[in-house]
C-alpha positions in Angstrom: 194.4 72.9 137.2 197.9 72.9 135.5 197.0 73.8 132.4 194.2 76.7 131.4 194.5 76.6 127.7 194.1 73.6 125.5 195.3 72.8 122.0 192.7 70.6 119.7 192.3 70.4 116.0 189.3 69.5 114.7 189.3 66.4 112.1 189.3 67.7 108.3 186.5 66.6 106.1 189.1 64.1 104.4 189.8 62.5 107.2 188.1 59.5 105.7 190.3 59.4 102.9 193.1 59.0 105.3 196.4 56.3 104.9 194.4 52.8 106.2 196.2 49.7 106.0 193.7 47.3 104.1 193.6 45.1 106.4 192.4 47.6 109.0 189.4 48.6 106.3 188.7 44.7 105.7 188.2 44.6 109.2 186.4 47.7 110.3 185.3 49.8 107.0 186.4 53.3 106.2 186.5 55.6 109.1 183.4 57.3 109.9 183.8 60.8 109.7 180.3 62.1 112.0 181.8 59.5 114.5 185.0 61.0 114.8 183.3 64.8 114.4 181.4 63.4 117.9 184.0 62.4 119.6 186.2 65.5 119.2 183.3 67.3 120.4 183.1 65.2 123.6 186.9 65.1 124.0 186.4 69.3 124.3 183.7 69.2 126.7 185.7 66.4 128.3 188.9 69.6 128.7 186.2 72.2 129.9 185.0 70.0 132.5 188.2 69.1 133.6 189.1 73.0 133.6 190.6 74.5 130.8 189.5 77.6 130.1 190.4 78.3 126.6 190.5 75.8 123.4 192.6 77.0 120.8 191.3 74.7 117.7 194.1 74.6 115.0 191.6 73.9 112.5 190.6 77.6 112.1 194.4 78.1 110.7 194.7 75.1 108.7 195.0 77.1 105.4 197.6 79.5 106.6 199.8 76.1 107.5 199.3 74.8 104.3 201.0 77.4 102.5 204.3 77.7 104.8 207.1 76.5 102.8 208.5 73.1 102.5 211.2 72.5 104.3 213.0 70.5 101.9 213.0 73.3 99.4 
């Protein structure tokens, strides 16, 4: 195995709110937020089978990124 440590972040509770072109919620609704929840969860398991041995989730240090500076300031 190449690599032992994996980096994942877990989809925020707005990601249903997210930019959508119109035409892509004509076509297939707003984004289901449980579905994507799932499917992060089976991507993970999906890394531990294949061998990594640690999962670093950004998620857990989402509100220490969101109050770095702007760059453009």
């Amino acid at each position: 195995m190449l690599c032992q440590t994996a980096v994942v972040c877990t989809p925020h509770d707005l990601y249903p709110e997210g930019i959508t072109s119109d035409e892509i919620r004509r076509k297939f609704g707003k984004p289901d937020y449980a579905k994507a929840l799932e499917q992060h969860q089976a991507y993970c398991r999906a890394l531990l089978q294949a061998g990594v041995t640690e999962i670093i989730n950004l998620a857990n240090y989402r509100e220490k990124f969101l109050q770095l500076p702007s760059w453009s300031d």
